[in-house]
Each structure stands twice: as structure tokens, then as C-alpha cells.
C-alpha positions in Angstrom: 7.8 23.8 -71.7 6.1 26.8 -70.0 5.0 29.8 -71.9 4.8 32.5 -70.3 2.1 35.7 -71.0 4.9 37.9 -71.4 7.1 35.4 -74.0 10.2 35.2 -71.3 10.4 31.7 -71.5 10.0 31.0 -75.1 12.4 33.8 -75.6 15.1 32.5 -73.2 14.8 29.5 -74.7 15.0 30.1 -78.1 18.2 31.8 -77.1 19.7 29.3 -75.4 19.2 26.7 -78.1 20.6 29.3 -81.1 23.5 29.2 -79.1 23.9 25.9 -78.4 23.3 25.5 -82.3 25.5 28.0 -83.3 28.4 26.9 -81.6 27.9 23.5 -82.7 27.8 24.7 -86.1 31.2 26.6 -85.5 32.9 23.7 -83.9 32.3 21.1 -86.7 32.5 23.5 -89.7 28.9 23.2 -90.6 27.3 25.9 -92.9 23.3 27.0 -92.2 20.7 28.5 -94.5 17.1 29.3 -94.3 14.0 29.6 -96.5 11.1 31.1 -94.3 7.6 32.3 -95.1 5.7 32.6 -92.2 8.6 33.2 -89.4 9.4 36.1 -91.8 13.0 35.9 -91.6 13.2 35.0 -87.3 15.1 32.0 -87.6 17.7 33.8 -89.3 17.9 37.0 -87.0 17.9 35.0 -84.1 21.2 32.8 -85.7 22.5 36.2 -86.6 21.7 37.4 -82.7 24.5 35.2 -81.8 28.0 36.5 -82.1 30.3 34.9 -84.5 27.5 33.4 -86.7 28.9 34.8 -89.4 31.2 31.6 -89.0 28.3 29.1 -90.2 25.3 31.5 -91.5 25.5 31.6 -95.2 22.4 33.7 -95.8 18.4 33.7 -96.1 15.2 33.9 -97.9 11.8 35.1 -96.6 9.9 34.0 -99.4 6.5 35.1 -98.6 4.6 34.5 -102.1 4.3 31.1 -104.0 5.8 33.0 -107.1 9.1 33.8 -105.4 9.1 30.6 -103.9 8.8 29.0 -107.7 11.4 31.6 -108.6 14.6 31.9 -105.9 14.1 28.4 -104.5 12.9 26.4 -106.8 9.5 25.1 -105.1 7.9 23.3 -108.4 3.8 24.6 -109.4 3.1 21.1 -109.5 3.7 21.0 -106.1 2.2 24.4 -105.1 -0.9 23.0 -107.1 -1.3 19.6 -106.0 -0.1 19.9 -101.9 -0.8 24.0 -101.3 1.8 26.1 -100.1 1.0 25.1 -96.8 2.4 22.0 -97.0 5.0 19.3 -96.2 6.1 19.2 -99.6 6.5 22.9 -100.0 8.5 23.0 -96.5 11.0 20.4 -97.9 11.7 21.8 -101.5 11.9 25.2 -99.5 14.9 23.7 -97.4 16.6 21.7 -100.7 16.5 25.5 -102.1 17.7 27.1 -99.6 20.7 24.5 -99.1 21.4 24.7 -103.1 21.1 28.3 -103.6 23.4 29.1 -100.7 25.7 25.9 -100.7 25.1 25.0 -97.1 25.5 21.5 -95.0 22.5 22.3 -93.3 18.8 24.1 -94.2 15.8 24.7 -92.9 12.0 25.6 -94.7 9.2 26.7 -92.8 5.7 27.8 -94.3 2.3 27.7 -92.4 -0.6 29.6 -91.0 0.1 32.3 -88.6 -3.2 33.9 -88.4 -5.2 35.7 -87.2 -6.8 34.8 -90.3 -6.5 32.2 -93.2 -7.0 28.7 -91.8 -9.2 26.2 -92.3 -11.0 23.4 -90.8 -8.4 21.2 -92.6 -5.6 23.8 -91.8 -6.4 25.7 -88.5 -3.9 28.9 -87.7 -1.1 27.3 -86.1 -0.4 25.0 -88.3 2.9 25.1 -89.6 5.4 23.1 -91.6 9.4 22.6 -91.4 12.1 21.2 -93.0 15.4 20.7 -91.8 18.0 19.0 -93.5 21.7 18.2 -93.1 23.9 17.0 -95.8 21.7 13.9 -97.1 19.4 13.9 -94.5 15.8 15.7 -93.8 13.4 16.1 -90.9 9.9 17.2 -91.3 7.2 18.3 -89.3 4.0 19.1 -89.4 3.6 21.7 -86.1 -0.5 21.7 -84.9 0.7 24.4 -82.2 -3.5 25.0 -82.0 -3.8 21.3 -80.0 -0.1 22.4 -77.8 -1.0 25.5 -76.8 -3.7 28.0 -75.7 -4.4 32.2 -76.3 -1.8 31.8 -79.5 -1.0 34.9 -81.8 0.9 35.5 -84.6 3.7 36.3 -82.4 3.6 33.7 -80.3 3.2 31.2 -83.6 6.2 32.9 -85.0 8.2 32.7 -81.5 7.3 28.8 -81.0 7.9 27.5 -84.6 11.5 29.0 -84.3 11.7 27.4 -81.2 10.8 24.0 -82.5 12.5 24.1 -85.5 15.6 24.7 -83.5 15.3 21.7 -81.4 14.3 20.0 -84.9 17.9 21.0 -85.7 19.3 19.8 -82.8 17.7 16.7 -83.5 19.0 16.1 -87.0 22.4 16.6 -86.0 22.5 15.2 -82.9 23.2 18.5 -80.7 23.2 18.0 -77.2 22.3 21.7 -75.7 22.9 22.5 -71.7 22.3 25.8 -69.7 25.7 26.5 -70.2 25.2 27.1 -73.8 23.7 30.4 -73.5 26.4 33.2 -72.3 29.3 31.3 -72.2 31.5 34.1 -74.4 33.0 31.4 -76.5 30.3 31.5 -79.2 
């Protein structure tokens, strides 16, 4: 994928895939949730950027503090304690919450690092984790955008995890997305 200085492409991109997504979702009847921390709610406006989302878009959570993760989604303090927040194992209890508390076939959970500051050597900024699931299944994925990519921001981390965790969808539940997905008027 190209990224472009001025986000264009990512941008673009992440459109056409919502879409693609989004009308999928409509089609089969499939409801969506999320559970973000460090997107800060983007996966869910750019799902809600698509008209008729309201079709398959249940609801969801930015739960930027481990204590309102422990309390609206259910993410255990064992877990917190024994993994970090920035974790795998965070990610995926974020997603089970987010598909229990809003009753959904498919969720997502994302927590990471988007900088500038708070990594580690063991955790760089850019590091990022996501869960999807759909109905009994999960993906998860530990994105090292760092090693990917070059001159990253917080913006540009936040762009390109909803970008990947949109194609992680797609992935899941087996979404084939074309060009034509992206103004077609039928979404």
C-alpha cells in the first residue's frame, strides 16, 4: 500500500473498504460493535460515515482507561495485571465485551501505543493490538506499524490501524472488496 504525506491514500482506502464492509454487513444481516482505546472511537465514525449503517452498527465504546475497560467491557485486572493493557489479551476481552454488551455478530477491540510518547523497547509507539471477532470466531493481531512504515504520527497510527483492522474484518468473514465498493449508492 502507498501512503501518501498528505493521508489521500490511506484515507481513500479506508473508505472504500468501510463500504465494502458495510454493505456486506447489510446484505447478510450481520450486526457490528466496537471497543476502541487508542483509535479513539475512528473505526466507529468511519462505519457511521457510510450511509445506512445504522442497518448493522449497534453502537461503541472508547474506553480509554483500564478502569472503564474493567467496568463497561468487562476486561478482567488479572488480565490488565498480568499482560498490560497493551496487550493481546486485553484486545480480545475488549472485542467479547463489546459483542456482549451490544449483542452483535461481529466485534472489534483495539488498544496500543499511538505516541508520541509511552513506548518501550519492548512496546515501541506503533504498536497496536486488534481483535475481531464474528459469531464464534476471533482474529488477533499484533500491528508493529514501527517496522511497516516510516515518519509515523499519532494520526497516521490511528488512520492505518483502522485501516488494518478493516481488512482484518474482511478477513474473518470472508469479504471480497472491489473498487466498485466505494460510491456505488446502494450502501
Amino acid at each position: 500500500m502507498n501512503f501518501a504525506e498528505d493521508y489521500k491514500v490511506v484515507t481513500e482506502t479506508i473508505d472504500i473498504v468501510t463500504a465494502g464492509v458495510v454493505k456486506y454487513m447489510i446484505k447478510n444481516s450481520v450486526t457490528m460493535s466496537t471497543a476502541e482505546s487508542c483509535t479513539g472511537g475512528m473505526v466507529a465514525e468511519c462505519i457511521t460515515a457510510v450511509s445506512g449503517a445504522s442497518a448493522m452498527f449497534k453502537g461503541g465504546v472508547c474506553t480509554y482507561t483500564e478502569d472503564i475497560k474493567m467496568k463497561v467491557l468487562g476486561v478482567k485486572k488479572e488480565t490488565l495485571e498480568k499482560y498490560t493493557v497493551y496487550s493481546s489479551e486485553v484486545a480480545s476481552e475488549m472485542s467479547r465485551g463489546a459483542m456482549e454488551l451490544f449483542g452483535t455478530d461481529c466485534a472489534v477491540g483495539i488498544t496500543g501505543l499511538a505516541g508520541p510518547t509511552g513506548g518501550t523497547k519492548e512496546k515501541p509507539v506503533g504498536t497496536v493490538y486488534v481483535s475481531v471477532r464474528y459469531k464464534d470466531k476471533e482474529l488477533s493481531r499484533v500491528l508493529k506499524l514501527y517496522e511497516e512504515y516510516e515518519k509515523l504520527d499519532r494520526g497516521s497510527i490511528r488512520r492505518l490501524t483502522v485501516l488494518k483492522t478493516m481488512q482484518m474484518i474482511c478477513e474473518l468473514c470472508g469479504i471480497q472488496i472491489s473498487q466498485g465498493d466505494h460510491n456505488d449508492g446502494n450502501v
